[in-house]
C-alpha positions as CSV (number, residue, x, y, z in Angstrom):
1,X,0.0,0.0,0.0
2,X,1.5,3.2,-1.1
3,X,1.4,6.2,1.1
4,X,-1.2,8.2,-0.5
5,X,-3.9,5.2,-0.1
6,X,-2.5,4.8,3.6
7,X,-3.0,8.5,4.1
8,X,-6.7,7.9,2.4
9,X,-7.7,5.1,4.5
10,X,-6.0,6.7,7.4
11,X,-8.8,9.7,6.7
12,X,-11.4,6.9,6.0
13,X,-10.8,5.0,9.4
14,X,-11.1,8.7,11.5
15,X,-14.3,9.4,9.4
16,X,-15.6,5.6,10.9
17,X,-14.1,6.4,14.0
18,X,-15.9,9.9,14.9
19,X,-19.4,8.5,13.8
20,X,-18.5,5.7,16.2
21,X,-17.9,7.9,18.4
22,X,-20.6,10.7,18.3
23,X,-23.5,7.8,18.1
24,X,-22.4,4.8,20.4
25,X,-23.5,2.8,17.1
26,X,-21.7,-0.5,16.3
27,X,-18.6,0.2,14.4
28,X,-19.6,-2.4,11.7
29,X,-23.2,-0.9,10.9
30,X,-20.9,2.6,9.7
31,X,-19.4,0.6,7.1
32,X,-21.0,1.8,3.6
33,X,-19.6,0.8,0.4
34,X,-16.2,0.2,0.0
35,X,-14.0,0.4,3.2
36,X,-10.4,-1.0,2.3
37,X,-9.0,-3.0,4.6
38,X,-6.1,-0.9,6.0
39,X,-9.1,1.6,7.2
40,X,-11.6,-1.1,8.7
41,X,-8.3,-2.9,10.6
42,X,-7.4,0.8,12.0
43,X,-10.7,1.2,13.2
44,X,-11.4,-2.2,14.4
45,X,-8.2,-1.6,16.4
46,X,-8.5,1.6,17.5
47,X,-12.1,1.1,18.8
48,X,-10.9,-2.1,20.9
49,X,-8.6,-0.3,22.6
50,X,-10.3,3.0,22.8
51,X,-10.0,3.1,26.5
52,X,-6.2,2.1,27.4
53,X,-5.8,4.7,24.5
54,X,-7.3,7.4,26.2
55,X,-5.8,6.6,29.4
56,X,-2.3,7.0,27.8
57,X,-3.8,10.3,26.1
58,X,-5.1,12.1,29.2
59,X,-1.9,11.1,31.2
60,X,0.4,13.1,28.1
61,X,-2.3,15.7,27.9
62,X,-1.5,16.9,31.5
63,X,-4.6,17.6,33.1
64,X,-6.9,17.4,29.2
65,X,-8.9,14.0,30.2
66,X,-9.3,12.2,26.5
67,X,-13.3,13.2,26.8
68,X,-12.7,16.7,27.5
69,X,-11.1,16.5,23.7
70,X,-13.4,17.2,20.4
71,X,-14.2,13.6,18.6
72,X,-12.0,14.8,15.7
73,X,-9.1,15.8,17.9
74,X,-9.7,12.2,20.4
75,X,-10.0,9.7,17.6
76,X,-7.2,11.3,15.4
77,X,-5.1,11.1,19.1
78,X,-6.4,7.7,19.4
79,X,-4.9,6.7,15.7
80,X,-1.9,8.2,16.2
81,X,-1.4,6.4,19.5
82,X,-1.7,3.5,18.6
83,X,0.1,3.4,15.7
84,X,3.3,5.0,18.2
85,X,2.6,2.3,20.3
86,X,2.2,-0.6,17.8
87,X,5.0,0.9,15.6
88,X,3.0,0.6,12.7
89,X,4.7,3.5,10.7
90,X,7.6,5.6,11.8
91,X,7.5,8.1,14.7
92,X,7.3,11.1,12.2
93,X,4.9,9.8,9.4
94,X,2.3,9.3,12.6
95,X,2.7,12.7,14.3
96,X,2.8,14.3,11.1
97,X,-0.1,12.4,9.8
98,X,-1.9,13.5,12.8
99,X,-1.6,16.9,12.9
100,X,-2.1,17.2,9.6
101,X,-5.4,15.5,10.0
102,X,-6.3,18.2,12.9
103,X,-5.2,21.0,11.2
104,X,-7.5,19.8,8.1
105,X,-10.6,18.5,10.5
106,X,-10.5,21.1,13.6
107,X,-8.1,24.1,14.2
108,X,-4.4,25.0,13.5
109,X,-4.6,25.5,17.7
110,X,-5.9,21.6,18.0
111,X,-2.7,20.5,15.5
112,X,-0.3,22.2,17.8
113,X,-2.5,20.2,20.8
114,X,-2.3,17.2,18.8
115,X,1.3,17.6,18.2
116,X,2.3,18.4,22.1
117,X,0.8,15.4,23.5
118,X,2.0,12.7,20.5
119,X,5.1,14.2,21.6
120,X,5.5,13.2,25.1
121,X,3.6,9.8,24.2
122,X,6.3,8.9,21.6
123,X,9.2,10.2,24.3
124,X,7.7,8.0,26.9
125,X,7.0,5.2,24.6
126,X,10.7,5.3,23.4
C-alpha cells in the first residue's frame, strides 16, 4: 500500500471512528460501500482499545482528560497512538499524519495540541 492510499484510508478510518464515536453505534453498521482493509483494521483496532488509548492520552495531555477533547481531535489522538505504540509506521509519518489530520478537521490550535501530546507519548514510549 503506497502512502497516498494509507493516508486515504487513514482519513477513512477517522471518518468511521468519529461517527463511532458521536452515536455509540456499532462500528460495523458505519461501514458503507467500500471500506479498504487498511481503514476497517485501523478502526477495528483503534475502537478495541479505545479506552487504554485514552488513558495513555489524558496522562500526556496533563490535566486534558481524552473526553474533554473534540471527537476529531480524540479519535485522530487515538490513531496516532496506537500506531506509536504498535509501531506501525515511523515516529514522524504518525505525528505528522496526525496533525495534519487536525489541522485539516479542527483548528491549527488543535494541531499544535495534537502535536504536544504525541510528543510526550512517543518520548515515553521510546
Amino acid at each position: 500500500m503506497t502512502a497516498t492510499s494509507r493516508r486515504s484510508a487513514r482519513r477513512t478510518a477517522l471518518f468511521l471512528l468519529y461517527q463511532w464515536d458521536l452515536t455509540g453505534q456499532p462500528l460495523t453498521s458505519l461501514y458503507e460501500g467500500e471500506v479498504d482493509d487498511f481503514a476497517r483494521d485501523l478502526a477495528e483496532a483503534v475502537a478495541g482499545r479505545a479506552v487504554d488509548l485514552d488513558g495513555l492520552i489524558s496522562g500526556a495531555a496533563e490535566g486534558w482528560p481524552a473526553d474533554r477533547l473534540g471527537v476529531v481531535e480524540r479519535n485522530v489522538l487515538r490513531i496516532a497512538t496506537l500506531e506509536l505504540l504498535d509501531r506501525r509506521v515511523p515516529q514522524e509519518v504518525a505525528i505528522a499524519e496526525a496533525v495534519a489530520l487536525t489541522k485539516r478537521y479542527a483548528s491549527d490550535e488543535a494541531g499544535r495540541l495534537v502535536n504536544g501530546i504525541l510528543g510526550r507519548i512517543a518520548r515515553e514510549a521510546a
